[in-house]
PDB file as gemmi writes it, atoms N, CA and C in Angstrom:
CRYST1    1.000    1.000    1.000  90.00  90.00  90.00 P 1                      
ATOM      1  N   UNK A   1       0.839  -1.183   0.000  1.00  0.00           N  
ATOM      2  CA  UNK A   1       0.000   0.000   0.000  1.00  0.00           C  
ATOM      3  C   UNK A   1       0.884   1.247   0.000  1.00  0.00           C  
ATOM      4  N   UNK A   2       0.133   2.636  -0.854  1.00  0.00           N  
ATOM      5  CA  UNK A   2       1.162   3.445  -0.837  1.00  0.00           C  
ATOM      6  C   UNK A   2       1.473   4.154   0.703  1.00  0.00           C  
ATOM      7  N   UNK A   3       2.262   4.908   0.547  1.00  0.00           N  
ATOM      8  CA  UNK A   3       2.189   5.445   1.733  1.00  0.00           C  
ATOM      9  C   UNK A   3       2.402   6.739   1.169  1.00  0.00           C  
ATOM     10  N   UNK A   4       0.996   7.559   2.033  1.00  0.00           N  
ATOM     11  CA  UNK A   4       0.090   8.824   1.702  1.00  0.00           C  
ATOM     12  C   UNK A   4       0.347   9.823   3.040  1.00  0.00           C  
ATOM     13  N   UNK A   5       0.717  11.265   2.738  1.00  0.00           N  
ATOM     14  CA  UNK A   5       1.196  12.051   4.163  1.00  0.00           C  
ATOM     15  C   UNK A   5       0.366  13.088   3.114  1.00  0.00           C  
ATOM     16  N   UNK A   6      -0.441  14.151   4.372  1.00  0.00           N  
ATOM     17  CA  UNK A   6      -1.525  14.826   4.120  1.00  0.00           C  
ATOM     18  C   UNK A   6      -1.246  16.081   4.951  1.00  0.00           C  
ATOM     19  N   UNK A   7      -0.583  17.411   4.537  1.00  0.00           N  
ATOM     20  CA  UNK A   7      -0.436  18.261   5.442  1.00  0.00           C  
ATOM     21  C   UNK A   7      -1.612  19.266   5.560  1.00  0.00           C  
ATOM     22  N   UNK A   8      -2.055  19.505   6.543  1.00  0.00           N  
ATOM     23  CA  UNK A   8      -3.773  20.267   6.785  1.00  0.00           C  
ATOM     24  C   UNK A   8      -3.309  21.177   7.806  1.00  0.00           C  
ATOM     25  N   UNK A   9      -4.496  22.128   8.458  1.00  0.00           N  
ATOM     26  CA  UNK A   9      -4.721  22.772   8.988  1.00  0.00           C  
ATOM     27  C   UNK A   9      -6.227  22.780   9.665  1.00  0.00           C  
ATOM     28  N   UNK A  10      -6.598  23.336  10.861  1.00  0.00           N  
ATOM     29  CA  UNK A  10      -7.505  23.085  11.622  1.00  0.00           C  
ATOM     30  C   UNK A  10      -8.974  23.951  10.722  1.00  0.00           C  
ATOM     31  N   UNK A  11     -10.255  23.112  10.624  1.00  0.00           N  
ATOM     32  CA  UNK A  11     -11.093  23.721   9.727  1.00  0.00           C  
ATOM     33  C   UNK A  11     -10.653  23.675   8.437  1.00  0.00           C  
ATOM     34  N   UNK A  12      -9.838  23.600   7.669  1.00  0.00           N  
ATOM     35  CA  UNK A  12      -9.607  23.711   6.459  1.00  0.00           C  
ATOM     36  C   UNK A  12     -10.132  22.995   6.134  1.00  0.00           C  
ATOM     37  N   UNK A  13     -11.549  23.475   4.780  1.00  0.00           N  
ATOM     38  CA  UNK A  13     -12.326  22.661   4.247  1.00  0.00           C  
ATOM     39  C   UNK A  13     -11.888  22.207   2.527  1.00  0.00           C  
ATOM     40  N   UNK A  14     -10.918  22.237   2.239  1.00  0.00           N  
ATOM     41  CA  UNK A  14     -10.336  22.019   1.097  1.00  0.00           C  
ATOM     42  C   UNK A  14      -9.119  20.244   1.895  1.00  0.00           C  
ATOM     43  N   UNK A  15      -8.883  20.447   2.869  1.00  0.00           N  
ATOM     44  CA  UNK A  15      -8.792  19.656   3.962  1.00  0.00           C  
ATOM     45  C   UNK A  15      -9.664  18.183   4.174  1.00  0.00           C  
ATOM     46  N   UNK A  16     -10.104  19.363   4.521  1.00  0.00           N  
ATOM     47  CA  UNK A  16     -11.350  17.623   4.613  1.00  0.00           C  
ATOM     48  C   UNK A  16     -11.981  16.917   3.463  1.00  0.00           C  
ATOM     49  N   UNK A  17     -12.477  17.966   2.360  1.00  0.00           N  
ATOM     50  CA  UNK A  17     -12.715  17.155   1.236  1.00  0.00           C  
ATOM     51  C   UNK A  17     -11.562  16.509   0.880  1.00  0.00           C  
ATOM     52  N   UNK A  18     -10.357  16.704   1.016  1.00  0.00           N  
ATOM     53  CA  UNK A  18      -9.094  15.557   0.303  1.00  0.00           C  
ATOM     54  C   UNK A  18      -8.964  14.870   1.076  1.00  0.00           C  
ATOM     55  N   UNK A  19      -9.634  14.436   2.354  1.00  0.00           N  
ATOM     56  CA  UNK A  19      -9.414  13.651   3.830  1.00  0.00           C  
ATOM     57  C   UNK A  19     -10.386  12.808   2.840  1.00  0.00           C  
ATOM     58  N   UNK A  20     -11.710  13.117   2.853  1.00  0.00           N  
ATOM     59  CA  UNK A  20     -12.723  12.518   2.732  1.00  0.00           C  
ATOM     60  C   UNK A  20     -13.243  11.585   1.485  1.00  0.00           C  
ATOM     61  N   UNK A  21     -12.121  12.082   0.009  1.00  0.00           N  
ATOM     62  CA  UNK A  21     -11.809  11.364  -0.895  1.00  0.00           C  
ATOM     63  C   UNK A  21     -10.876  10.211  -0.721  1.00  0.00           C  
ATOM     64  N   UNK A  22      -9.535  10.362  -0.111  1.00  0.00           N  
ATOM     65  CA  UNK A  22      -8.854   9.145   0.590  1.00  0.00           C  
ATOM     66  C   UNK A  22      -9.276   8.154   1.661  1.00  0.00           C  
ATOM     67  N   UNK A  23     -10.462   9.101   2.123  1.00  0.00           N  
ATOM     68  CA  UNK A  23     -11.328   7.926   3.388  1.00  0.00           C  
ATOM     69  C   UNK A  23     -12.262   6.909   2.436  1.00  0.00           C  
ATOM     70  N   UNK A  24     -12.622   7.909   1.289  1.00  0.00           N  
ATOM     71  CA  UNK A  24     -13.776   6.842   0.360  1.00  0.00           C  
ATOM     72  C   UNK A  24     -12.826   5.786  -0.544  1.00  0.00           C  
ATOM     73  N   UNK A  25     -11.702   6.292  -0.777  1.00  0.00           N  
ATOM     74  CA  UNK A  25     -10.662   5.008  -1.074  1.00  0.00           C  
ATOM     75  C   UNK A  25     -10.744   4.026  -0.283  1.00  0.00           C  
ATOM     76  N   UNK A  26     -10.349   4.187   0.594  1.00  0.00           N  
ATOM     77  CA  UNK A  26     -10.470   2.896   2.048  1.00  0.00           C  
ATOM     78  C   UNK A  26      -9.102   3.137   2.149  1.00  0.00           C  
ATOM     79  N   UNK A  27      -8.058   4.012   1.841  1.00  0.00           N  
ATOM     80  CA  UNK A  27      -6.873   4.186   2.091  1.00  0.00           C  
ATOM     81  C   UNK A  27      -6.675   4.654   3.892  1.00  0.00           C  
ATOM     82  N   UNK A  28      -5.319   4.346   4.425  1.00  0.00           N  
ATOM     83  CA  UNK A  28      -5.260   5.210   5.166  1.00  0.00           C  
ATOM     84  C   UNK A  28      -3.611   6.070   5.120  1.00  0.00           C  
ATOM     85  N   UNK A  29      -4.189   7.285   6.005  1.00  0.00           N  
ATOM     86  CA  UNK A  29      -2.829   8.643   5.367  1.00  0.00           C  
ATOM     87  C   UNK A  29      -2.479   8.884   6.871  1.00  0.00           C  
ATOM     88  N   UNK A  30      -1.633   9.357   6.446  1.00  0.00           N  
ATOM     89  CA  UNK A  30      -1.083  10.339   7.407  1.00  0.00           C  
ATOM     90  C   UNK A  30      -1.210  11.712   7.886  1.00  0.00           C  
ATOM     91  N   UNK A  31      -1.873  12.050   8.483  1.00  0.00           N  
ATOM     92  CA  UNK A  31      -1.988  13.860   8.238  1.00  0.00           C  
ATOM     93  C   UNK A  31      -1.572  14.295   9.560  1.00  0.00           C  
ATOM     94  N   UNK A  32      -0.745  15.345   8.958  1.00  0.00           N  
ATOM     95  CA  UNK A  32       0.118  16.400   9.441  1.00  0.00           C  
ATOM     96  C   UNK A  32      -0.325  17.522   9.541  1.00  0.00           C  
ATOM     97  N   UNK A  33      -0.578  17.922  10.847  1.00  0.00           N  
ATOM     98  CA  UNK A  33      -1.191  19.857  10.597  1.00  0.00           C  
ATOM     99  C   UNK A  33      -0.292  20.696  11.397  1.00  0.00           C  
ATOM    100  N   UNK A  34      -0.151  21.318  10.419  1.00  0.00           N  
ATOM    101  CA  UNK A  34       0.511  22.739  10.791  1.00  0.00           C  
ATOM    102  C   UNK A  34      -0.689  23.714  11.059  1.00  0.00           C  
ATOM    103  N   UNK A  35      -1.571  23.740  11.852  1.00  0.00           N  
ATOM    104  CA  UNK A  35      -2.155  25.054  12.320  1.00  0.00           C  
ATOM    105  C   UNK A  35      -0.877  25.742  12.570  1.00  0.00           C  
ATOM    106  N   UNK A  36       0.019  25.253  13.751  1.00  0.00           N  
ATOM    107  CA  UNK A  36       0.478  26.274  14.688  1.00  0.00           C  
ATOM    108  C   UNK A  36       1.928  26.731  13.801  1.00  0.00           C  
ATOM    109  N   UNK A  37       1.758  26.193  12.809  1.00  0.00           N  
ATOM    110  CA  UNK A  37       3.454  26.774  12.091  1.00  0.00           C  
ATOM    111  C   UNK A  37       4.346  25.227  12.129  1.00  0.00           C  
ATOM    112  N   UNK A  38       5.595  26.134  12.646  1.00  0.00           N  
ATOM    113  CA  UNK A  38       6.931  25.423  13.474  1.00  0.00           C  
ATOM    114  C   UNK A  38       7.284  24.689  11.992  1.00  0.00           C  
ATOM    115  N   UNK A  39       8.300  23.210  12.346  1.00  0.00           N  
ATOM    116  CA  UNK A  39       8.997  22.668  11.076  1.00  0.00           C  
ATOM    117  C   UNK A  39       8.811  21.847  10.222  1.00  0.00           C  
ATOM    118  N   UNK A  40       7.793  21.426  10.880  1.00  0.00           N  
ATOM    119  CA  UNK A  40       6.816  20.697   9.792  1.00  0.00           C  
ATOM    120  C   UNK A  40       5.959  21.808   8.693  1.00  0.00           C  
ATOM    121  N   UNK A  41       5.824  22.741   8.677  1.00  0.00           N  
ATOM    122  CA  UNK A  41       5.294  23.934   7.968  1.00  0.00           C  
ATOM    123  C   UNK A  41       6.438  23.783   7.048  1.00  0.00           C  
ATOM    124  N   UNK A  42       7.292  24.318   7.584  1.00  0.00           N  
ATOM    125  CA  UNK A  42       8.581  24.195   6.479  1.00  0.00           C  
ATOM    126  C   UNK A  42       9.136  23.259   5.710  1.00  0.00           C  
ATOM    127  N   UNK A  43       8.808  22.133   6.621  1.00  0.00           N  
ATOM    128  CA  UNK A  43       8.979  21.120   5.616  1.00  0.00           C  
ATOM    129  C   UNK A  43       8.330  21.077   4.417  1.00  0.00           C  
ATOM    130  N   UNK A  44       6.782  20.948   4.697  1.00  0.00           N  
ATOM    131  CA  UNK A  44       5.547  21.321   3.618  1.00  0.00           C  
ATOM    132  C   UNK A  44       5.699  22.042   2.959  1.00  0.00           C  
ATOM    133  N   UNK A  45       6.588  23.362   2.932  1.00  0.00           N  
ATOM    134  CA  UNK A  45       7.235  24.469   1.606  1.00  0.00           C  
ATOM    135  C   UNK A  45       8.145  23.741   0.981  1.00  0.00           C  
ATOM    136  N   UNK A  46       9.337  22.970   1.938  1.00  0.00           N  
ATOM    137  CA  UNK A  46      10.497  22.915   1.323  1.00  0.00           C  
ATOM    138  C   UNK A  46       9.896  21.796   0.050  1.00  0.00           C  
ATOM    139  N   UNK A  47       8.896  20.456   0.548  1.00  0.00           N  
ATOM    140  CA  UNK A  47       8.966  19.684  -0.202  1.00  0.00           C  
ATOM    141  C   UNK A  47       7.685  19.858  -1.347  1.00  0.00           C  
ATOM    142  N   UNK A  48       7.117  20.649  -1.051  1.00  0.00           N  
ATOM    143  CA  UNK A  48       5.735  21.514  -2.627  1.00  0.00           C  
ATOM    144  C   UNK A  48       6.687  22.327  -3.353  1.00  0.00           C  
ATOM    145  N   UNK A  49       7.704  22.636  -3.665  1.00  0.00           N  
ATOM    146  CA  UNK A  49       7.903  23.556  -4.225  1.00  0.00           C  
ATOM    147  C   UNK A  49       8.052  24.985  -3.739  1.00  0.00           C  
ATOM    148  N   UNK A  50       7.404  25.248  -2.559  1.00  0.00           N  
ATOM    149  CA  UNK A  50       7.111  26.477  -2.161  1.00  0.00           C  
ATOM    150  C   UNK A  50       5.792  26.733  -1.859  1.00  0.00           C  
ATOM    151  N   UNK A  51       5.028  26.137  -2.283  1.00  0.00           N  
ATOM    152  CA  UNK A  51       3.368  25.901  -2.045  1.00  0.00           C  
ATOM    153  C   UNK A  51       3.191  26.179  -0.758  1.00  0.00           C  
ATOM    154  N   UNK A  52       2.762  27.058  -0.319  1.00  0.00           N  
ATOM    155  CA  UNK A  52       1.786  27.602   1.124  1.00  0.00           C  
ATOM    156  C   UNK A  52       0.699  27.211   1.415  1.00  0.00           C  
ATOM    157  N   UNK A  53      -0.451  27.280   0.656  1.00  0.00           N  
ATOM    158  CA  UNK A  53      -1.239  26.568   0.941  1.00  0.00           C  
ATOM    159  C   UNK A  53      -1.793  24.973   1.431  1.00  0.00           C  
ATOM    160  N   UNK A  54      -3.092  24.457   2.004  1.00  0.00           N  
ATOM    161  CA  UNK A  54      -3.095  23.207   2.494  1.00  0.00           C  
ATOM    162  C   UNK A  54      -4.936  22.761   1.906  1.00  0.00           C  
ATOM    163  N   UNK A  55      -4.780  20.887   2.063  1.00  0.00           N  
ATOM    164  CA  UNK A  55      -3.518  20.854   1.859  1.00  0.00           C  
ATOM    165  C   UNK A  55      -2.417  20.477   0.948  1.00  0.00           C  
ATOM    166  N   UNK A  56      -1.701  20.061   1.312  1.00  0.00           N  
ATOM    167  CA  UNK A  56      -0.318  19.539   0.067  1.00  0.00           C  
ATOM    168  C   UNK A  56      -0.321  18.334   0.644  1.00  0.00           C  
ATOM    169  N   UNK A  57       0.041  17.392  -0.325  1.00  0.00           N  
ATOM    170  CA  UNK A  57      -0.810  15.984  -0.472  1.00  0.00           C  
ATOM    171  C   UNK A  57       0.841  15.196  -1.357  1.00  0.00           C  
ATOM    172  N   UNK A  58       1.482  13.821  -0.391  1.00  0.00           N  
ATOM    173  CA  UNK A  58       2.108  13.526  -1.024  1.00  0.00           C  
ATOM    174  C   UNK A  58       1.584  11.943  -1.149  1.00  0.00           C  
ATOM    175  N   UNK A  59       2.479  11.022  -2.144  1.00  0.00           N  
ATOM    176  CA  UNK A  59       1.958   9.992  -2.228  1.00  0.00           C  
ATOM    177  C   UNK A  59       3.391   9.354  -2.856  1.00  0.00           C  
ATOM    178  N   UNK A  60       3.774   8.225  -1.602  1.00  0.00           N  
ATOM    179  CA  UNK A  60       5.208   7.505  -1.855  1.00  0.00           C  
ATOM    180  C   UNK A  60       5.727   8.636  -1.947  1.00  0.00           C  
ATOM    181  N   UNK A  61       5.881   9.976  -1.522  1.00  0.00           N  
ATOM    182  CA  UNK A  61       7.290  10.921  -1.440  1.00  0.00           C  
ATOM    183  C   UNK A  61       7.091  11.576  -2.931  1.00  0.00           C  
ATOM    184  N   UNK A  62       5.807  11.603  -3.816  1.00  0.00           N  
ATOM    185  CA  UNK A  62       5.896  12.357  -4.511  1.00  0.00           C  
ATOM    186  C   UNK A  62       4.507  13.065  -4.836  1.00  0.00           C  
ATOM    187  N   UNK A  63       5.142  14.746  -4.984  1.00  0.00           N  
ATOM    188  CA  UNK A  63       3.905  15.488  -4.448  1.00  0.00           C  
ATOM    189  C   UNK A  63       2.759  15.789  -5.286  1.00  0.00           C  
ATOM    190  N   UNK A  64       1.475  15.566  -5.020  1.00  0.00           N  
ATOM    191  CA  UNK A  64       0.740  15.558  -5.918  1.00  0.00           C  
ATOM    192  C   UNK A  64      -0.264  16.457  -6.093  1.00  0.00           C  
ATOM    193  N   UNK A  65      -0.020  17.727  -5.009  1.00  0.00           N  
ATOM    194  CA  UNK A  65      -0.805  19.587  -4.828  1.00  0.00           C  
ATOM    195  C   UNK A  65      -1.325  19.369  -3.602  1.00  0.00           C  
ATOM    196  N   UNK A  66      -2.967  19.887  -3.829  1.00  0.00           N  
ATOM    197  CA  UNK A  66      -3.464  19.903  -3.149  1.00  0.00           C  
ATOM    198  C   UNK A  66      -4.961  19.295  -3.524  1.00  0.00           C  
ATOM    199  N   UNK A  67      -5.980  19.873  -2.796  1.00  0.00           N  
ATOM    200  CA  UNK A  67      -7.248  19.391  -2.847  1.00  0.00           C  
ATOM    201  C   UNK A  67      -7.691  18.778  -4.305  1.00  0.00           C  
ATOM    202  N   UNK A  68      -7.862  19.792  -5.109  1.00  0.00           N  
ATOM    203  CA  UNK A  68      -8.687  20.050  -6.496  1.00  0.00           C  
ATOM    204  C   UNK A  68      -7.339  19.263  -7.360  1.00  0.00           C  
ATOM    205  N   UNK A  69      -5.918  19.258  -6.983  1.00  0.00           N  
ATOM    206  CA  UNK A  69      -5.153  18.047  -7.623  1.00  0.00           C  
ATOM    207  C   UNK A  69      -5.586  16.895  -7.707  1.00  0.00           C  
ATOM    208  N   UNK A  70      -5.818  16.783  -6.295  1.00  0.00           N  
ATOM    209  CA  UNK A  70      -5.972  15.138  -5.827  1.00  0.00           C  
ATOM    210  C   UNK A  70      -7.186  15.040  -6.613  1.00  0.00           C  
ATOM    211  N   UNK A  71      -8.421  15.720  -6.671  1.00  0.00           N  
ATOM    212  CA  UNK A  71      -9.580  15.068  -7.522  1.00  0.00           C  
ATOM    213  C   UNK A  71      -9.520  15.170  -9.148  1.00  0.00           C  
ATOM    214  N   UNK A  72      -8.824  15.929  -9.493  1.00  0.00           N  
ATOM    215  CA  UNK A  72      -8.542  16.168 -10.532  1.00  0.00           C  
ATOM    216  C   UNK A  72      -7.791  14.842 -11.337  1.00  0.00           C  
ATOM    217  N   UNK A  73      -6.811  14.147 -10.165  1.00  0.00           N  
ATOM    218  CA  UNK A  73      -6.096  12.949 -10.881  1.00  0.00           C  
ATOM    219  C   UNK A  73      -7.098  11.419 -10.350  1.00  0.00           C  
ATOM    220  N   UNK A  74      -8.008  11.343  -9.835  1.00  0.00           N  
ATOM    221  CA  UNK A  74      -9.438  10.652  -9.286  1.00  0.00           C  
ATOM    222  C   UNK A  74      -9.947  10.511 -10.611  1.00  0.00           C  
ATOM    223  N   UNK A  75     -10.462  12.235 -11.269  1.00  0.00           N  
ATOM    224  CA  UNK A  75     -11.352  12.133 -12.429  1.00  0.00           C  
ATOM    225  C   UNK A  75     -10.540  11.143 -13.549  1.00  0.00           C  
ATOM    226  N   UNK A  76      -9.297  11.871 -13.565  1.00  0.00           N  
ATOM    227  CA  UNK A  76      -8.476  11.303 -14.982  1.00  0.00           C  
ATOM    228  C   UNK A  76      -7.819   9.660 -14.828  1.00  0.00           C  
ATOM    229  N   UNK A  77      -8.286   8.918 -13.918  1.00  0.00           N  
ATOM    230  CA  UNK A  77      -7.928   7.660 -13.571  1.00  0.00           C  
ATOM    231  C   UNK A  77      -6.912   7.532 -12.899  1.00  0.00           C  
ATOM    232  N   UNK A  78      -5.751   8.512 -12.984  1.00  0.00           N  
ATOM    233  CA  UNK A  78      -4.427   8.174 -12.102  1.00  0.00           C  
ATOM    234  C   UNK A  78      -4.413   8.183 -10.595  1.00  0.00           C  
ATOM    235  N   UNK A  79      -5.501   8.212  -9.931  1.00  0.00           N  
ATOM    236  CA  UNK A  79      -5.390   8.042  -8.406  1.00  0.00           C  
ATOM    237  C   UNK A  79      -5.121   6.482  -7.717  1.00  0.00           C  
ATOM    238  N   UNK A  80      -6.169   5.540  -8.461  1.00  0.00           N  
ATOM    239  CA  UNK A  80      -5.900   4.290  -7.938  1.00  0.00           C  
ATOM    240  C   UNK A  80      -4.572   3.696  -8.306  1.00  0.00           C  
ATOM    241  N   UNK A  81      -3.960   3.548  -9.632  1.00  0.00           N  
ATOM    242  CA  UNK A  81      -3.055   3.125  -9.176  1.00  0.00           C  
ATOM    243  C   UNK A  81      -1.696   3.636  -8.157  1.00  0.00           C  
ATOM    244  N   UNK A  82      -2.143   5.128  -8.468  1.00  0.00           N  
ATOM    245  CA  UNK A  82      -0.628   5.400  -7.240  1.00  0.00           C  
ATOM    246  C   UNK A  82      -0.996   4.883  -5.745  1.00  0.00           C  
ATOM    247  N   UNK A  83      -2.433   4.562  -5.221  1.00  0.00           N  
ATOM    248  CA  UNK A  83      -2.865   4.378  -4.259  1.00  0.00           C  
ATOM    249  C   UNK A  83      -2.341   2.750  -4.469  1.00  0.00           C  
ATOM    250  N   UNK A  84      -2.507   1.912  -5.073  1.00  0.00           N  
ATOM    251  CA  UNK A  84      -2.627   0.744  -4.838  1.00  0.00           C  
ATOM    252  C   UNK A  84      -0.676  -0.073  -5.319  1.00  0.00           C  
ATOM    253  N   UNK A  85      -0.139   0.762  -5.482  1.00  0.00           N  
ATOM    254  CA  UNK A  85       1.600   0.707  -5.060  1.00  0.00           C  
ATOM    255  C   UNK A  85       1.899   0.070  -4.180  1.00  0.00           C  
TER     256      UNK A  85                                                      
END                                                                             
């Protein structure tokens, strides 16, 4: 199974819908929130590119955006197999 790390923030509803698409997978992730900042925040820049926003969504260590990414590669078929790695 792949292994999926999910960086969020508290309330973020762009958040939960990408929670809630990987929950309807039957996958399970990892999620990481940076509400409060600190180095995991930074990490989440260093490894998006620079991407600030949440959340940023990796899969096996490679990054795949955020929310409207993740459904975006759902619509076009490429979600299951990176999920099923």
């Amino acid at each position: 199974m792949a292994r999926i790390e999910v960086y969020t923030k508290f309330l973020c509803p762009y958040c939960t819908r990408a929670k809630a698409l990987l929950t309807a997978k039957g996958v399970a992730f990892e999620e990481i929130d940076i509400s409060t900042g600190g180095p995991r925040r930074t990490e989440m820049i260093d490894r998006s590119g620079g991407r600030l926003t949440v959340p940023e969504i990796f899969i096996d260590g490679r990054h795949i955006g955020g929310s409207d990414d993740l459904a975006a590669l759902d619509r076009a078929g490429g979600l299951d197999p990176l999920l099923a790695a």
